[in-house]
N, C-alpha and C positions, 0 to 999 in steps of 0.2 A: 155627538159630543163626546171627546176623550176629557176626563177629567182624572189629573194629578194630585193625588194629596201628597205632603212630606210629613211621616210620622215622625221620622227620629233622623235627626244630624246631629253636627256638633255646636250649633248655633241654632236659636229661635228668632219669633220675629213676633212671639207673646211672650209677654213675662212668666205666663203660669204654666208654660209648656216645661218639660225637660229637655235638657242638653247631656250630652254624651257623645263620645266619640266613636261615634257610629252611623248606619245609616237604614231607613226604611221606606219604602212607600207604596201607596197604596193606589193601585190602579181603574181607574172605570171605564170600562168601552164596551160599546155595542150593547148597553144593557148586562155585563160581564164583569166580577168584581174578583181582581189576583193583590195579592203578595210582592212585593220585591224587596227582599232582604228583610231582617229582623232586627236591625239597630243590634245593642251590646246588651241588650236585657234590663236597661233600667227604666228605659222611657218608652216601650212600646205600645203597654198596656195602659199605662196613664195618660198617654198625648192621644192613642185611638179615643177612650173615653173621651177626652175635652174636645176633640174635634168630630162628634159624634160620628166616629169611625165604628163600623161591628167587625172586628176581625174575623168571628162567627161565620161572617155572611164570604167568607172569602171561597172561592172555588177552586182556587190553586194556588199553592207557593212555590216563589223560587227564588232559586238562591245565585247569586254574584260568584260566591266563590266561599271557600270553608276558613277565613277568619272569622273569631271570635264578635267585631267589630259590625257584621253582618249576619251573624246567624246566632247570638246569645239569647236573643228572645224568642226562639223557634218554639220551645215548649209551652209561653203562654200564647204561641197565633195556634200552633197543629194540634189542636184540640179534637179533632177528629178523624185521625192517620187514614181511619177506614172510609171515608167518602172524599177525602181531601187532600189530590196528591202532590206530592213532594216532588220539585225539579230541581236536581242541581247533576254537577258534574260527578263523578265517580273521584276525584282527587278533592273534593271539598271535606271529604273523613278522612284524611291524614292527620297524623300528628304534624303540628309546625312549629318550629322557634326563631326569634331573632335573637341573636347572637352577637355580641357587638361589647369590645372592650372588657372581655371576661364577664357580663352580663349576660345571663341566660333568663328571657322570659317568653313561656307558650305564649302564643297567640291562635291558636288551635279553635277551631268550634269546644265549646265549652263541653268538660268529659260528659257532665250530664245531656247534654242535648246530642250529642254522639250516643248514646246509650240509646237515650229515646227513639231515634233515626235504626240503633240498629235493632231495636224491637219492633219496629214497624216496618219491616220490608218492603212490605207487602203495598204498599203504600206509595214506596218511592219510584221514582222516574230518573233515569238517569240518561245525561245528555253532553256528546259528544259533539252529536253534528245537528246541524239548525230544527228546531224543533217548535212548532205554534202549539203553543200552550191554550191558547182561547181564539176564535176568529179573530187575525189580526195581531196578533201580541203573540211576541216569538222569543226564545232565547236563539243565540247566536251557535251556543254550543262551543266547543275551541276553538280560540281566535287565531289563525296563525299572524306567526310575530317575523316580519319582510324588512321591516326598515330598525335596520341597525342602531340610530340612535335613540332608539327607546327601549333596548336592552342595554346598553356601553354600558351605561351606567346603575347596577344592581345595590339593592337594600341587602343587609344581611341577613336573609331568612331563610332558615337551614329546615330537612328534616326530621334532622338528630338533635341533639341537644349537645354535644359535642363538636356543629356547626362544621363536618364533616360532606354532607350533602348538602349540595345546593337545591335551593327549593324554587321551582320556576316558574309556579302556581299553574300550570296547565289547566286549572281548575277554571279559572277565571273567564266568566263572560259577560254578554250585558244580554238586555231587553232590547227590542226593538219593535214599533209597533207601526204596522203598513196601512198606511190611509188615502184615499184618492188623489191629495196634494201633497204626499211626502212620507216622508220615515220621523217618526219622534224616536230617539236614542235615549235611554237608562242606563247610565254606568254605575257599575257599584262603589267599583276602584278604578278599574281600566288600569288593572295590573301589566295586562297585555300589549299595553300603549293606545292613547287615544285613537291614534291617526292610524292605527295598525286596526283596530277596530272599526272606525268609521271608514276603511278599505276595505275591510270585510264584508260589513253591512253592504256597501253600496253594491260589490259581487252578486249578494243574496237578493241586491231589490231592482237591479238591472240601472245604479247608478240613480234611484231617485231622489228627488230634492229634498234637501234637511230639514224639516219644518221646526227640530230642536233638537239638541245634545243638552242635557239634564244630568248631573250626577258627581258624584268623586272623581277627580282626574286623576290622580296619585302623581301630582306635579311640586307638593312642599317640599319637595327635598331635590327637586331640580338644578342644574348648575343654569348661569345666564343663556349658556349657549342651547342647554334644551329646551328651555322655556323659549326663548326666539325662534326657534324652529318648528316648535309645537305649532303657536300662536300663530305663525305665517301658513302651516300647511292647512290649522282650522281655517283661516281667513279664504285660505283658495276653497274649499268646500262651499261655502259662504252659506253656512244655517242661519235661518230666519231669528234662532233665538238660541244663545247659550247662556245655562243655569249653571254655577258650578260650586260646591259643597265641601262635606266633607273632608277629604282627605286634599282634596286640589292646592292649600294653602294660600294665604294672605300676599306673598309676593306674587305667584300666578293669577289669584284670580284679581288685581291690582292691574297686572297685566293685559290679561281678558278685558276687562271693562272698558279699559284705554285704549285696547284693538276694537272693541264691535259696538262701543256706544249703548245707543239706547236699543241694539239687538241682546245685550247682557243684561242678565239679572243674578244674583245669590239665592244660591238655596238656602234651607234654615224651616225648621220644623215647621208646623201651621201652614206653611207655603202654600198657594195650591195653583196649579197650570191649569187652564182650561181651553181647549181646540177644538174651536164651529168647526163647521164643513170648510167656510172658507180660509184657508191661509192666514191670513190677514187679520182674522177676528179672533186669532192666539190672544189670549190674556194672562193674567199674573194677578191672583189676589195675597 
């Protein structure tokens, strides 16, 4: 049994959960309990408590990529740097800004939790290329980016603060966890592009069947014509189930729902994914 919690989105689906524009969740397999992402720091350690999550019990964290949005609550999950290591990218400690209309605002892993990280060296893991963090459960490492229309069009995130460098998050990757009936996909953001991603993965798993795609798309700010194209090259994939949160936006995932039916669902705190052995017996509480 693979079991999904969602500690922190931007949307609930209890009332007494927090919301935040962020993302976390908390993984179980194989008897194996990881980290993915640390939400923005408000709702990690409150929604773990109400979902009686122990972040305590966690064996690894990793990290999506080094915005603030996914790694502000690192300092209340790595409570233990010394038995409990850290996975992310070597580009996830940069400084980063969006820049946009003479507004400058970090969106950086937060200074403080940058400090933390770099007093605890010793601790961290850093991952380029595909790397299984637990039996089964892998990051991707960098995603290479193939198909053009999911770079054309860039956010303004520089980083300088002067919006002089462009910032191309090389950092960014997902989870991915390999099961007898398929691949379950974790986006954080999928900065790197969805389909660019789930091209990746399938490389890595010899093209096996999608049993779910789960996570932030980073589709809100999509024009009609790349959401159409997203939405067609998911539908060729054809995963059993797609969750989508976050950053994915209200016109995409409107979109999504209208493409795959009753294969779609919303993420949203409290969530939780659950996967038998068999395919089929995927559930959604």
């Amino acid at each position: 049994m693979i079991r999904l919690t969602i500690i922190a989105d931007n949307t609930s689906r209890r009332p007494s959960l927090r919301t935040e524009h962020g993302f976390a969740c908390w993984i179980e397999a194989g008897g194996h309990k990881v980290l993915f992402d640390t939400g923005a720091g408000q709702a990690l350690r409150a929604n773990a408590t109400a979902l009686g999550v122990r972040l305590e019990e966690a064996e690894v964290i990793m990290l999506s990529h080094g915005h603030y949005d996914h790694t502000g609550g690192l300092a209340e999950a790595w409570t233990t740097p010394d038995k409990t290591p850290l996975y992310l990218h070597a580009g996830a400690l940069a400084a980063r800004y969006r820049v946009s209309g003479g507004t400058v605002k970090e969106i950086s892993m937060p200074r403080p939790v940058r400090e933390l990280v770099a007093q605890h060296m010793g601790g961290v893991r850093f991952t380029n290329q595909p790397t299984e963090i637990a039996p089964g459960v892998w990051l991707t490492g960098f995603v290479p980016r193939h198909h053009h229309e999911e770079v054309a069009e860039s956010e303004p995130f520089f980083l300088d603060p002067s919006g002089q460098q462009p910032d191309h998050l090389v950092d960014d990757q997902a989870s991915y966890l390999v099961t007898d009936n398929g691949v379950i996909v974790l986006l954080g953001c999928a900065h790197a592009g969805v389909i660019n991603t789930l091209d990746y993965i399938g490389t890595l798993t010899g093209n096996a069947p999608l049993r779910a795609v789960i996570g932030g798309m980073h589709l809100h700010a999509a024009s009609p014509a790349k959401l159409a194209w997203t939405v067609a090259r998911l539908q060729e994939r054809k995963p059993a189930l797609v969750a989508a949160g976050h950053c994915t936006g209200q016109p995409a995932m409107d979109a999504l729902a209208a493409a795959f039916g009753n294969r779609y669902r919303s993420t949203g705190a409290g969530v939780v994914f659950e996967f038998a052995d068999e395919n089929q017996n995927q559930k959604e509480k």
